[in-house]
C-alpha positions as CSV (number, residue, x, y, z in Angstrom):
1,X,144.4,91.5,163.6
2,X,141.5,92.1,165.5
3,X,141.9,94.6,168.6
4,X,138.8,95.2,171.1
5,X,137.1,98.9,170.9
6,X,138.6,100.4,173.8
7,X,140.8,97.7,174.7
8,X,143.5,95.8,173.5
9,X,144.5,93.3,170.3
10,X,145.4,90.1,171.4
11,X,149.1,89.5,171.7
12,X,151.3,89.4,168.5
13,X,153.9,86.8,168.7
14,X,157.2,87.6,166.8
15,X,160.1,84.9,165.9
16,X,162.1,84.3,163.5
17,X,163.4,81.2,160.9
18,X,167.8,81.6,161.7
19,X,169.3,82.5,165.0
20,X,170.6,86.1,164.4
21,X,175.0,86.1,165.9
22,X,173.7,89.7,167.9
23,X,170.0,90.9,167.9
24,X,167.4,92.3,165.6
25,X,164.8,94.6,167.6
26,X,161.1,94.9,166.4
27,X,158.6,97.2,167.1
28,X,155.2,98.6,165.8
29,X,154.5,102.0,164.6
30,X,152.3,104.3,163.2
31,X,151.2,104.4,159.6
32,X,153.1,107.2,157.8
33,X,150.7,110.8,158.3
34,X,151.4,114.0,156.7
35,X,148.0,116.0,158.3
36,X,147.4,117.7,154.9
37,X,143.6,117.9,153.7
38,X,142.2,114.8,152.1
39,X,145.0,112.7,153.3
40,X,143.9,109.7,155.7
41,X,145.7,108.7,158.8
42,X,145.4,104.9,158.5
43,X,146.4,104.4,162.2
44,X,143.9,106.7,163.6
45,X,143.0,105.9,167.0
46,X,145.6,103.0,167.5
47,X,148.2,103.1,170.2
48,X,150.9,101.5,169.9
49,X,153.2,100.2,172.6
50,X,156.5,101.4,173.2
51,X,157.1,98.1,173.7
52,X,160.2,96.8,171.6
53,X,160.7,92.9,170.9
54,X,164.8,92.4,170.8
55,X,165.6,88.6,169.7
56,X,168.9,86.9,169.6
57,X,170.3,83.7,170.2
58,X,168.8,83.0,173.7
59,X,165.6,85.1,173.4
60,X,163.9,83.3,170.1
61,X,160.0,84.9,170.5
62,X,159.0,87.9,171.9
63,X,155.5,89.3,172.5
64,X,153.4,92.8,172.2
65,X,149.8,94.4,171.9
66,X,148.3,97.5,170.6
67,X,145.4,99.3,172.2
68,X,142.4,100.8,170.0
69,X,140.2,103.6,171.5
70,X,136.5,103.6,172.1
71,X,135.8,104.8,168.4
72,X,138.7,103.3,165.9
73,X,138.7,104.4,162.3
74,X,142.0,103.4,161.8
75,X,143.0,100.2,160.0
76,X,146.6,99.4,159.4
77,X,150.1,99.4,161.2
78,X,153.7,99.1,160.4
79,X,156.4,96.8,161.2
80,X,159.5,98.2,162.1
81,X,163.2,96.7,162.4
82,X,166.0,97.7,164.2
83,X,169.0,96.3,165.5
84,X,172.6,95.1,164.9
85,X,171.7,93.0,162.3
86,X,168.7,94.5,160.6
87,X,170.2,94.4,157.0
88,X,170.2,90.6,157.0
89,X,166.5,90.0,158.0
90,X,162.9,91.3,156.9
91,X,159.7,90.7,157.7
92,X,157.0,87.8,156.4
93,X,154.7,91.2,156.3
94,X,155.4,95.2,156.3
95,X,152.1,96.0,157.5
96,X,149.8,94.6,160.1
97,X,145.6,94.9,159.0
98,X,143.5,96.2,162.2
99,X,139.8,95.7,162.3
100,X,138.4,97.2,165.7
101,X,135.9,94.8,167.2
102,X,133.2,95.2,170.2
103,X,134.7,93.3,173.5
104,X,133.4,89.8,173.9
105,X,134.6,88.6,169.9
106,X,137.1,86.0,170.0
107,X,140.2,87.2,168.6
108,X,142.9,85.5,166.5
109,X,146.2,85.1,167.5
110,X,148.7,86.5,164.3
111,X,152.0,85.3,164.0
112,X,155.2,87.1,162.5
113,X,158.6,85.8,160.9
114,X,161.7,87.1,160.7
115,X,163.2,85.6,157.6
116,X,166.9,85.7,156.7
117,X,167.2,88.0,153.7
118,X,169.7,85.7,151.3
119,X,170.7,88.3,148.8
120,X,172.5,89.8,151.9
121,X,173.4,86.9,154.1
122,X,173.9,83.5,153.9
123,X,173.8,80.7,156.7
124,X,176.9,79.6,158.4
């Protein structure tokens, strides 16, 4: 996922493959960070939104961005779910590879699927 040096990534459009009976929420977070010495923060100088994408029956996509500061040296984000029925999905991808770009590059435009998980759930 490309995201623009000082700007913004291009939008990240999340759906999923069954219609969940409630919701499942996602979100994007920061990669794990403990601050000790020699440790690397791989999602330094990404923002991410607090932006939450909840999809159920009627709401099938849902949409969100991250920002990247003027000087980026991070290079990865996480997925995170949430929801009533979290246990019966995951992702097509945990993480989500950033590479900060000067303004003006086309961007691409990433997809991500919500899969049913079948060792948990099965289809009615």
């Amino acid at each position: 996922m490309k995201c623009a040096l000082g700007g913004v990534s291009t939008p990240i459009m999340v759906s999923y493959d069954a219609v969940p009976y409630s919701d499942v929420v996602v979100s994007l977070a920061k990669m794990d960070f403990d601050g000790k010495e020699g440790s690397v923060d791989e999602s330094a100088g990404i923002t991410v939104p607090d932006t939450q994408v909840k999809l159920t029956a009627l709401q099938k996509t849902g949409y969100f961005q991250f920002e990247c500061a003027a000087i980026t040296e991070g290079t990865k984000l996480k997925y995170v779910l949430s929801g009533t029925e979290k246990d019966y999905f995951e992702f097509s991808s945990e993480t989500i590879s950033v590479e900060a770009i000067d303004n003006g590059k086309d961007p691409e435009t990433p997809k991500l699927t919500l899969t049913l998980d079948k060792e948990v759930s099965t289809t009615s």
